[in-house]
C-alpha positions as CSV (number, residue, x, y, z in Angstrom):
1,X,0.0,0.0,0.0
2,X,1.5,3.3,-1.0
3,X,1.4,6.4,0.9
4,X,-2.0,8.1,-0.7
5,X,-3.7,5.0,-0.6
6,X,-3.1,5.0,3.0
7,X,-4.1,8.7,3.8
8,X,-6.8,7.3,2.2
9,X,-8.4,4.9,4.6
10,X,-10.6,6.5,7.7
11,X,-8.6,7.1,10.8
12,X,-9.3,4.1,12.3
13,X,-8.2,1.7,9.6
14,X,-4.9,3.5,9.7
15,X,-4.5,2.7,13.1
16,X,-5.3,-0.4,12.8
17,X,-2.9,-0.9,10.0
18,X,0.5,0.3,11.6
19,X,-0.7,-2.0,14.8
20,X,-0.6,-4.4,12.3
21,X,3.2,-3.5,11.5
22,X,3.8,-3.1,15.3
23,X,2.6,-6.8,15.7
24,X,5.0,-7.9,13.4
25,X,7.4,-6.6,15.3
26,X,8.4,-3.2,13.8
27,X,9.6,0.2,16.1
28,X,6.8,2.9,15.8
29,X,9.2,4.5,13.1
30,X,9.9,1.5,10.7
31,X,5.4,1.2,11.2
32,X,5.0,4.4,9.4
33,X,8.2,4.6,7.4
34,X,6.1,1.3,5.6
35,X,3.5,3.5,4.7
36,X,5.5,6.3,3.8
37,X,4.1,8.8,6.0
38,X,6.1,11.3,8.6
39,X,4.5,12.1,11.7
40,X,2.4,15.6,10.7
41,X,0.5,13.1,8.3
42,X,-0.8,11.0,11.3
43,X,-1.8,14.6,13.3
44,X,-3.7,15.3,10.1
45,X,-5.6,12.3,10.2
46,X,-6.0,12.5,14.2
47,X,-4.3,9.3,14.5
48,X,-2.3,9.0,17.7
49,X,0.9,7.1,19.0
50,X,-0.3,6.3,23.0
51,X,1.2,3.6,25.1
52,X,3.0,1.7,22.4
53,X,0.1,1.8,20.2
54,X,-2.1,3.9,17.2
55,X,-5.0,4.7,18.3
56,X,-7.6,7.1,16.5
57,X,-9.3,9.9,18.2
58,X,-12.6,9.1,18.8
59,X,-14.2,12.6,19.5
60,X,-12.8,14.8,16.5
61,X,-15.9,17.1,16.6
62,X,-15.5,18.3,20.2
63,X,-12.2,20.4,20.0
64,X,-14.7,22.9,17.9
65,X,-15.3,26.1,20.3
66,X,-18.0,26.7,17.9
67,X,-22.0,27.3,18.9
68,X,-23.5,24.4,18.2
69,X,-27.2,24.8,20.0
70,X,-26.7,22.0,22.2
71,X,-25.3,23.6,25.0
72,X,-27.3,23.6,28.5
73,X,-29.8,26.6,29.0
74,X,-28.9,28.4,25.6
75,X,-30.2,31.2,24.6
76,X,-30.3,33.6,21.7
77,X,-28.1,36.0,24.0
78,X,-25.7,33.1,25.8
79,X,-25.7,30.5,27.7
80,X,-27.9,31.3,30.5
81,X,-29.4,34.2,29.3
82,X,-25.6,35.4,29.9
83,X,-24.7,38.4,27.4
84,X,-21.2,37.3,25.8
85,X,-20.7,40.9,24.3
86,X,-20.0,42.0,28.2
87,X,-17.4,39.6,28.7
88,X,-17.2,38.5,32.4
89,X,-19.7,41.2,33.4
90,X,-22.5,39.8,31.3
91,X,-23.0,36.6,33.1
């Protein structure tokens, strides 16, 4: 599998993929070198290297700071009828 191929594949399947390589028995380095991807390409795809494994992140969606609606008692003005146009003073 070539490097685009890989980039590819959802997170997950990378992961899965260079713990492949790692069960084989290959360092973290000769995993991706394999693929031919560097380490900004796995940061990219949100895959992670975490106590000797790849794992995917799960929750890519919540590192927004963006409104989404869903927040508890929201309002048209804030959360909470808070005013965030006052800053701290608006709560």
């Amino acid at each position: 599998m070539n490097r685009d191929e890989f980039l590819a594949l959802e997170a997950k399947d990378q992961a899965a993929k260079l713990n492949e390589a790692l069960a084989a028995g290959k360092s973290k380095d000769e995993a991706m070198e394999e693929f031919g991807i560097k380490q900004p390409d796995l940061m990219k795809s949100q895959v992670f290297f975490v106590k000797d494994k790849f794992i995917a992140r799960a929750w890519g969606g919540y590192t927004s700071t963006k409104r989404t609606g869903n927040e508890a008692g929201d309002t048209a003005n804030g959360v909470g009828d808070s005013d965030p146009s006052k800053g701290y003073n608006g709560i």
